[in-house]
PDB file of N, CA, C and O in Angstrom:
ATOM      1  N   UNK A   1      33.117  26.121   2.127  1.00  0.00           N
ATOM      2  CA  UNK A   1      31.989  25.994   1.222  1.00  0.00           C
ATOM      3  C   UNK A   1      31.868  24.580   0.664  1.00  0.00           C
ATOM      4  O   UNK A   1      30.799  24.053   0.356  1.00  0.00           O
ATOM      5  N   UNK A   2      33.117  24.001   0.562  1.00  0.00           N
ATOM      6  CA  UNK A   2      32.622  22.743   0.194  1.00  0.00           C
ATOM      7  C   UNK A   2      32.448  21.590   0.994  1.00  0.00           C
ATOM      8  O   UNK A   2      32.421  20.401   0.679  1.00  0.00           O
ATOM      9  N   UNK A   3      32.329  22.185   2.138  1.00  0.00           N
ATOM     10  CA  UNK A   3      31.514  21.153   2.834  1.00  0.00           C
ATOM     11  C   UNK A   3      30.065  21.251   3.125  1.00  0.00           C
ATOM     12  O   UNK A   3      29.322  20.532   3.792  1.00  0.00           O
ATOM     13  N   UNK A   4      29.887  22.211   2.524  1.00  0.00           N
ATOM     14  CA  UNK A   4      28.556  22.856   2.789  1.00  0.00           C
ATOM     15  C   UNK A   4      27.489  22.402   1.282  1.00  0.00           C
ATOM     16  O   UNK A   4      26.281  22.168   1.317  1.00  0.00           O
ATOM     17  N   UNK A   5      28.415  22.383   0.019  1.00  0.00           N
ATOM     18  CA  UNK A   5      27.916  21.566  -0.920  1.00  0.00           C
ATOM     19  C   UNK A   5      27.896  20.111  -0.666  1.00  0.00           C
ATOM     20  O   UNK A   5      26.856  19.457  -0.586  1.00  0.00           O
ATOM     21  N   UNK A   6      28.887  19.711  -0.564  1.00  0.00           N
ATOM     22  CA  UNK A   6      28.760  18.199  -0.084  1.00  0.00           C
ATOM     23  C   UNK A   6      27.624  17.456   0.866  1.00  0.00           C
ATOM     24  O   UNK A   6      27.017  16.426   0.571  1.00  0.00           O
ATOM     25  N   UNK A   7      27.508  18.114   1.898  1.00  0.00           N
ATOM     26  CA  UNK A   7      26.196  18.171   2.681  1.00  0.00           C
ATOM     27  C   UNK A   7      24.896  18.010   1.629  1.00  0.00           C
ATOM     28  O   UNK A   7      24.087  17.096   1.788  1.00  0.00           O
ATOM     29  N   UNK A   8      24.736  19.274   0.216  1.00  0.00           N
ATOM     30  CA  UNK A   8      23.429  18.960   0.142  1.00  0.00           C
ATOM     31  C   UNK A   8      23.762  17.913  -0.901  1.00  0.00           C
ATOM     32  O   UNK A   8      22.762  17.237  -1.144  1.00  0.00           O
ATOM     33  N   UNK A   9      24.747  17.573  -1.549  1.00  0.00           N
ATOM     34  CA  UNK A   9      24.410  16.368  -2.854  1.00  0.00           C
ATOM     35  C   UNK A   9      24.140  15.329  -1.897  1.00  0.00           C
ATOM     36  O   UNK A   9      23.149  14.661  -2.194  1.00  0.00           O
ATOM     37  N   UNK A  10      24.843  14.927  -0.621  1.00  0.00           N
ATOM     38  CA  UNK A  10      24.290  13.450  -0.048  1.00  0.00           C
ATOM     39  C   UNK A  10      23.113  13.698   0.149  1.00  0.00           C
ATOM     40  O   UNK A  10      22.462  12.714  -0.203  1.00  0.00           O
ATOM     41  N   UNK A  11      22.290  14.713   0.632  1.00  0.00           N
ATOM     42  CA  UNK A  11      20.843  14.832   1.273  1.00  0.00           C
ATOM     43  C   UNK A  11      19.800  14.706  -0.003  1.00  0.00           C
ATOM     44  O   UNK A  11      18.641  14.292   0.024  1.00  0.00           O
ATOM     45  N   UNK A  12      20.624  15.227  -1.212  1.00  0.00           N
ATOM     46  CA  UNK A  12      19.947  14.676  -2.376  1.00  0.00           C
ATOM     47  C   UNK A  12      19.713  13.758  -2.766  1.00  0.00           C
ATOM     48  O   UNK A  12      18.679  13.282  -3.233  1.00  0.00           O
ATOM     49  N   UNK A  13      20.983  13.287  -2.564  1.00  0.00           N
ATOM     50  CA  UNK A  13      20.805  11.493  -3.311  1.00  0.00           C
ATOM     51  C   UNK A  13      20.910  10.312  -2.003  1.00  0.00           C
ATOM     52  O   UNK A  13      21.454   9.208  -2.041  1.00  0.00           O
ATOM     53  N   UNK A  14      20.279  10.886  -1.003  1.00  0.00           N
ATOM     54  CA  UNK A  14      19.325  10.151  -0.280  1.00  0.00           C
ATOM     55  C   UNK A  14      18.379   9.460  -0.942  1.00  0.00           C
ATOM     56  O   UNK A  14      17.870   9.919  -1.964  1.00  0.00           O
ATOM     57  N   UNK A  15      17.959   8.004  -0.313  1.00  0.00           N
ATOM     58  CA  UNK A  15      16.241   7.219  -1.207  1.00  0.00           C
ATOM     59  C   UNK A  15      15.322   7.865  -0.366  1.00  0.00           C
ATOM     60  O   UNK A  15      15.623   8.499   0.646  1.00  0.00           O
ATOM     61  N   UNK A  16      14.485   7.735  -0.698  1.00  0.00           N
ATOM     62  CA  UNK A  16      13.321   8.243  -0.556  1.00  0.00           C
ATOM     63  C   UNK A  16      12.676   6.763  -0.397  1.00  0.00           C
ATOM     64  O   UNK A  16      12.557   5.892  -1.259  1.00  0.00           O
ATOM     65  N   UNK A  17      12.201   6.739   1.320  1.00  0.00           N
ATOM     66  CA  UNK A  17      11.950   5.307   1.678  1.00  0.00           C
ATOM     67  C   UNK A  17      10.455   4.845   0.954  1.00  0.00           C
ATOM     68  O   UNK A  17       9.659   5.652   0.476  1.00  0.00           O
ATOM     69  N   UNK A  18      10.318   3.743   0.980  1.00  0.00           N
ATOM     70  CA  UNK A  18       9.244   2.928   0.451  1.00  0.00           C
ATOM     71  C   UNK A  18       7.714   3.339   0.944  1.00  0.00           C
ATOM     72  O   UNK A  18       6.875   3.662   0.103  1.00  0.00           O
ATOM     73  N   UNK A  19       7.474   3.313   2.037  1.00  0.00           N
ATOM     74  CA  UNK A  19       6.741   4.030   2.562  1.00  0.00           C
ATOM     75  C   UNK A  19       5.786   5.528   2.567  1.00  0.00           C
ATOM     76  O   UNK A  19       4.650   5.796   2.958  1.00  0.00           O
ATOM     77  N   UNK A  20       6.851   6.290   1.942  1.00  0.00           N
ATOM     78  CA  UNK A  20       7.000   7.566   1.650  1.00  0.00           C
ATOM     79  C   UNK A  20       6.539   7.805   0.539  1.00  0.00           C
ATOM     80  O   UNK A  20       5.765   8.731   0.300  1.00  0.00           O
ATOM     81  N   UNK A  21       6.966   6.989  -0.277  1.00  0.00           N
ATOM     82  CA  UNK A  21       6.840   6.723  -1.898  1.00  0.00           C
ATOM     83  C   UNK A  21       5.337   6.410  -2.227  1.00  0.00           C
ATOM     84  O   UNK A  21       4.772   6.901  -3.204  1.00  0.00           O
ATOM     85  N   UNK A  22       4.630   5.414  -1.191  1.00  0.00           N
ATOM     86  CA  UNK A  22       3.526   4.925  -1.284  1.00  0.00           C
ATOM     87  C   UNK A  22       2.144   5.940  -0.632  1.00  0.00           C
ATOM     88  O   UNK A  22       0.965   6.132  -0.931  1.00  0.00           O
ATOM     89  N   UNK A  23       2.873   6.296   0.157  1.00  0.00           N
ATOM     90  CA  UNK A  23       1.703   7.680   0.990  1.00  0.00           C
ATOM     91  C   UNK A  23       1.789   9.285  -0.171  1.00  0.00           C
ATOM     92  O   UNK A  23       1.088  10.286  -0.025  1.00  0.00           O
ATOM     93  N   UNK A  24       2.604   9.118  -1.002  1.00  0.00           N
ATOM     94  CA  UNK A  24       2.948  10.300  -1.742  1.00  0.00           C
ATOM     95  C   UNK A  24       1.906   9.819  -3.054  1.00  0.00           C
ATOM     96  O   UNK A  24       1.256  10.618  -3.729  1.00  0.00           O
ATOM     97  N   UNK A  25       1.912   8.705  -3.192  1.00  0.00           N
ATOM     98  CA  UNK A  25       0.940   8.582  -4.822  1.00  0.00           C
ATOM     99  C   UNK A  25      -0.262   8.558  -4.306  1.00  0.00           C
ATOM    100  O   UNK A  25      -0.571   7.927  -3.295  1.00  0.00           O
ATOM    101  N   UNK A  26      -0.814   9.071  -4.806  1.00  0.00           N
ATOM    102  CA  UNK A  26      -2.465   8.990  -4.627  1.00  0.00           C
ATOM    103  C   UNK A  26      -3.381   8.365  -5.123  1.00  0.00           C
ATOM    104  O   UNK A  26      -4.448   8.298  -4.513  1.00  0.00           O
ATOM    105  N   UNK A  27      -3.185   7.624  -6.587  1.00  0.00           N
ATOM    106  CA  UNK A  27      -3.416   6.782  -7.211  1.00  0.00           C
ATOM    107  C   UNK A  27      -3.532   5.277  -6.400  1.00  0.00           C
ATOM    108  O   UNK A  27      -4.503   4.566  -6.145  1.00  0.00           O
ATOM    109  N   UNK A  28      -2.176   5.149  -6.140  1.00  0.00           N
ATOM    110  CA  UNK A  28      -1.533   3.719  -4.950  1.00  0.00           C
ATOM    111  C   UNK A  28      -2.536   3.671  -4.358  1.00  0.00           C
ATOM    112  O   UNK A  28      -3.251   2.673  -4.273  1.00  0.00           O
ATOM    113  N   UNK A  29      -2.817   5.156  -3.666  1.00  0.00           N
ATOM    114  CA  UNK A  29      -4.031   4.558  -2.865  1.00  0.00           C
ATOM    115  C   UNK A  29      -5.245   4.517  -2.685  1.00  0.00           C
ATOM    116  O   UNK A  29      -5.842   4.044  -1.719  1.00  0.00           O
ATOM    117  N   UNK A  30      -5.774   5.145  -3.858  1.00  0.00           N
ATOM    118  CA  UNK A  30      -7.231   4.347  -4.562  1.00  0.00           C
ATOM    119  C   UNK A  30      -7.171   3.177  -4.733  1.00  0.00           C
ATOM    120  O   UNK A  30      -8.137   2.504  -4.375  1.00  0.00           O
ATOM    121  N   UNK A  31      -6.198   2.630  -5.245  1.00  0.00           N
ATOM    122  CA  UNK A  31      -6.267   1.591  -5.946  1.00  0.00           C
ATOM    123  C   UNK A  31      -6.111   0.729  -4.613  1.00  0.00           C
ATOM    124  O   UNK A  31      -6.948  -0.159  -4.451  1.00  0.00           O
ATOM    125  N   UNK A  32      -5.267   0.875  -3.783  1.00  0.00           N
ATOM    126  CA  UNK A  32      -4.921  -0.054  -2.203  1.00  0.00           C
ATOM    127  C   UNK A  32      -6.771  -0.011  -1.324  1.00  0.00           C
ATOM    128  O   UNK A  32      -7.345  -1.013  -0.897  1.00  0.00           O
ATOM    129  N   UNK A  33      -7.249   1.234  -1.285  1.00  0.00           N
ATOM    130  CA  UNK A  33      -8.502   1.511  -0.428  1.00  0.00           C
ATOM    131  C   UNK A  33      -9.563   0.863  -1.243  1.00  0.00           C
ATOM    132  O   UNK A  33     -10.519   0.387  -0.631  1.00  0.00           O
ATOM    133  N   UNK A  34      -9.519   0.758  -2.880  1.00  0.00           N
ATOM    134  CA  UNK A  34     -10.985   0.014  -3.458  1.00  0.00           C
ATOM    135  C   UNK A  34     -10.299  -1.850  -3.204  1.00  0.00           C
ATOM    136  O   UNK A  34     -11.027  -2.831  -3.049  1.00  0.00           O
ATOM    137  N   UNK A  35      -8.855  -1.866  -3.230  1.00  0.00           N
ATOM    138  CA  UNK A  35      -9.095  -3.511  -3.776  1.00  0.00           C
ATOM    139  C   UNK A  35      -8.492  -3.974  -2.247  1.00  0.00           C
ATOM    140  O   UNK A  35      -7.698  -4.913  -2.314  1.00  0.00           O
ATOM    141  N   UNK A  36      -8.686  -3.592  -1.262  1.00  0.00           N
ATOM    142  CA  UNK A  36      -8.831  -4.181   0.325  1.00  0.00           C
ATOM    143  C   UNK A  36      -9.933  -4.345   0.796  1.00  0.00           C
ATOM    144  O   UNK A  36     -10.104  -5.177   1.687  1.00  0.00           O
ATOM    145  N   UNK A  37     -11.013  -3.535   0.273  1.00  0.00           N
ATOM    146  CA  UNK A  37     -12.100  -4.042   1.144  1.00  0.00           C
ATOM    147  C   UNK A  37     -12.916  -4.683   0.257  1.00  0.00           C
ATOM    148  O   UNK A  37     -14.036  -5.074   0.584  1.00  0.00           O
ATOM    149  N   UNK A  38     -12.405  -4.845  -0.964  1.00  0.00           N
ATOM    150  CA  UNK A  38     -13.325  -6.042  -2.497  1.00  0.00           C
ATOM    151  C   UNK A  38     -12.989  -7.010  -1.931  1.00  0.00           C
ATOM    152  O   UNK A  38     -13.825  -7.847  -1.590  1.00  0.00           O
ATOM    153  N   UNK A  39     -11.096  -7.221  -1.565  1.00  0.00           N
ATOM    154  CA  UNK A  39     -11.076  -8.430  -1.393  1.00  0.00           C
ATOM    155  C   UNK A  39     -11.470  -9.403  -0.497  1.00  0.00           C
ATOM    156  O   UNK A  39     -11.640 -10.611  -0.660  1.00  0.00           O
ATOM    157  N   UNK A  40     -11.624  -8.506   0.738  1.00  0.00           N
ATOM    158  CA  UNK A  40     -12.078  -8.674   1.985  1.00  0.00           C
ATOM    159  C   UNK A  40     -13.602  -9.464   2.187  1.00  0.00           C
ATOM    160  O   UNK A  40     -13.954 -10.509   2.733  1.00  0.00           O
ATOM    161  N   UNK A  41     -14.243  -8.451   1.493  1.00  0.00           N
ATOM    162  CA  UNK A  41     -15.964  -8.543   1.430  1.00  0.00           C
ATOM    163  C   UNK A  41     -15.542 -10.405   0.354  1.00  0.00           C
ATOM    164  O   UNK A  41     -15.702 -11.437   1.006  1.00  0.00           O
ATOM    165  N   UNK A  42     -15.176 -10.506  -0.794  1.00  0.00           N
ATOM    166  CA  UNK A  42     -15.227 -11.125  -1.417  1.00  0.00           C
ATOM    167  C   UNK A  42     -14.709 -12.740  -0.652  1.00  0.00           C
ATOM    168  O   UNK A  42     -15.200 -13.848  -0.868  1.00  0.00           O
ATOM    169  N   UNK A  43     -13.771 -12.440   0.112  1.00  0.00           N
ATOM    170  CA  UNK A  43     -13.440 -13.805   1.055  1.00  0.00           C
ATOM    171  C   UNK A  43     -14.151 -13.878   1.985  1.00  0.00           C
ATOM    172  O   UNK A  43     -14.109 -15.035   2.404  1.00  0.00           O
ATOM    173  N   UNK A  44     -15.017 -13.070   2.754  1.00  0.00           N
ATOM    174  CA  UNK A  44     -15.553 -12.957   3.775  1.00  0.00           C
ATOM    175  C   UNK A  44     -17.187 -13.976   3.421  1.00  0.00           C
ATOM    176  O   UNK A  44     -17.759 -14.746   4.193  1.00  0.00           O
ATOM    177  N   UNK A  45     -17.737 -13.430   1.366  1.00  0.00           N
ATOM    178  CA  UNK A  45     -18.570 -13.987   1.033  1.00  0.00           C
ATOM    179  C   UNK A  45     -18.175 -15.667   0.945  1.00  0.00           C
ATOM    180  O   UNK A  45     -18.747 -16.496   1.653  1.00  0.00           O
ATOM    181  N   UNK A  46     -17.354 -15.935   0.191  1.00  0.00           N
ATOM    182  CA  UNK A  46     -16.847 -17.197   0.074  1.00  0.00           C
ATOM    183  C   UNK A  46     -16.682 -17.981   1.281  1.00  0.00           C
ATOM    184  O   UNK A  46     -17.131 -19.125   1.211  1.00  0.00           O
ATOM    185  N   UNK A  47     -16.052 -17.574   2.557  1.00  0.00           N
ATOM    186  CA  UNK A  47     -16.157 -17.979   4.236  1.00  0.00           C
ATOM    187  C   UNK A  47     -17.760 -18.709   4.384  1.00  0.00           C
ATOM    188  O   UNK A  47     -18.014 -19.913   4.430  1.00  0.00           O
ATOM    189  N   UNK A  48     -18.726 -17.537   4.441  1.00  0.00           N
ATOM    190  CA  UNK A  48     -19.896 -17.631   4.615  1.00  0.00           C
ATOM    191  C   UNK A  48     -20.684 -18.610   3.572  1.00  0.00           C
ATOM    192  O   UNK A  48     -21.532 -19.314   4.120  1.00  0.00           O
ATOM    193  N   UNK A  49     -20.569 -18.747   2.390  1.00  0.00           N
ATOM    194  CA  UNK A  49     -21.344 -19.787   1.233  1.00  0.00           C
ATOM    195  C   UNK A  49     -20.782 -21.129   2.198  1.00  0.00           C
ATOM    196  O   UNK A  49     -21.587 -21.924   2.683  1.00  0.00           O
ATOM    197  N   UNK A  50     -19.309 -21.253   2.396  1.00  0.00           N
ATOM    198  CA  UNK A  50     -18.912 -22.667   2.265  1.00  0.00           C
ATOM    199  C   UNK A  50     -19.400 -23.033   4.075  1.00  0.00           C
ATOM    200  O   UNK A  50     -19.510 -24.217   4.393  1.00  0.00           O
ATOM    201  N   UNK A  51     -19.628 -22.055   5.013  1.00  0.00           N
ATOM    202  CA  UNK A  51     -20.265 -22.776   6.034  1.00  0.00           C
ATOM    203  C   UNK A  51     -21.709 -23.096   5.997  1.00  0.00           C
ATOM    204  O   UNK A  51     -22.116 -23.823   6.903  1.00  0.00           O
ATOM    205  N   UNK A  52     -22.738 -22.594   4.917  1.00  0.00           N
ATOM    206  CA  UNK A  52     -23.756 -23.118   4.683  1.00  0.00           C
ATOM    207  C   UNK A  52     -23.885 -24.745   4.798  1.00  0.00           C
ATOM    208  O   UNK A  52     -23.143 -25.544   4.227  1.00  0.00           O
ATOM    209  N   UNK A  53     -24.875 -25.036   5.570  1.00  0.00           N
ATOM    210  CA  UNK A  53     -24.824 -26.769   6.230  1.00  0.00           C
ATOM    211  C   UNK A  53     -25.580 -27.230   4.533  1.00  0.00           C
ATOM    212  O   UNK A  53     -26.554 -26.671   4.027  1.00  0.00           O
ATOM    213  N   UNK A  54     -24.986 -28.087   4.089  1.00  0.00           N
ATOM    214  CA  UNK A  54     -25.588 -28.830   2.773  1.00  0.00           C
ATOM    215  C   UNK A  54     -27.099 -29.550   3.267  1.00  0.00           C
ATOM    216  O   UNK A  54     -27.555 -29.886   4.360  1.00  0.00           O
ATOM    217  N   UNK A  55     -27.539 -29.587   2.034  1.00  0.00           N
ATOM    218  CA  UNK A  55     -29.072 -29.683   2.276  1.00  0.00           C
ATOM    219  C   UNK A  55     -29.496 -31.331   2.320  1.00  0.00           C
ATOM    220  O   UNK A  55     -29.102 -31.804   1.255  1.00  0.00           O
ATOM    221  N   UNK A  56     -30.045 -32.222   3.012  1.00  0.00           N
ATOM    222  CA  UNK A  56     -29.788 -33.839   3.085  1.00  0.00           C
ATOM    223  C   UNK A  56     -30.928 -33.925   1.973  1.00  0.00           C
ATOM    224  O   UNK A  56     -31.271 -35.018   1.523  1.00  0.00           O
TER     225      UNK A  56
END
């Protein structure tokens, strides 16, 4: 039997990888899905202003 406890305290106090952690909050990823494509659109605008040919 006590190897059979021992078994589950390590499986307990296993981490819980980073990854895992991040697909589990749901919040994380509102917040990851609204501010990737702000930032995106927002550099993509800035790209586009600064190749505008200046006016002679």
């Amino acid at each position: 039997m006590q190897k059979n406890d021992n078994q589950e305290s390590t499986q307990e106090e296993e981490a819980v990888p980073g990854m895992q952690q991040l697909l589990d909050n749901p919040f994380m990823l509102l917040f990851l899905g609204v501010m990737f494509p702000t930032v995106f659109y927002i550099l993509w605008g800035i790209m586009e202003i600064i190749s505008i040919p200046a006016v002679k």
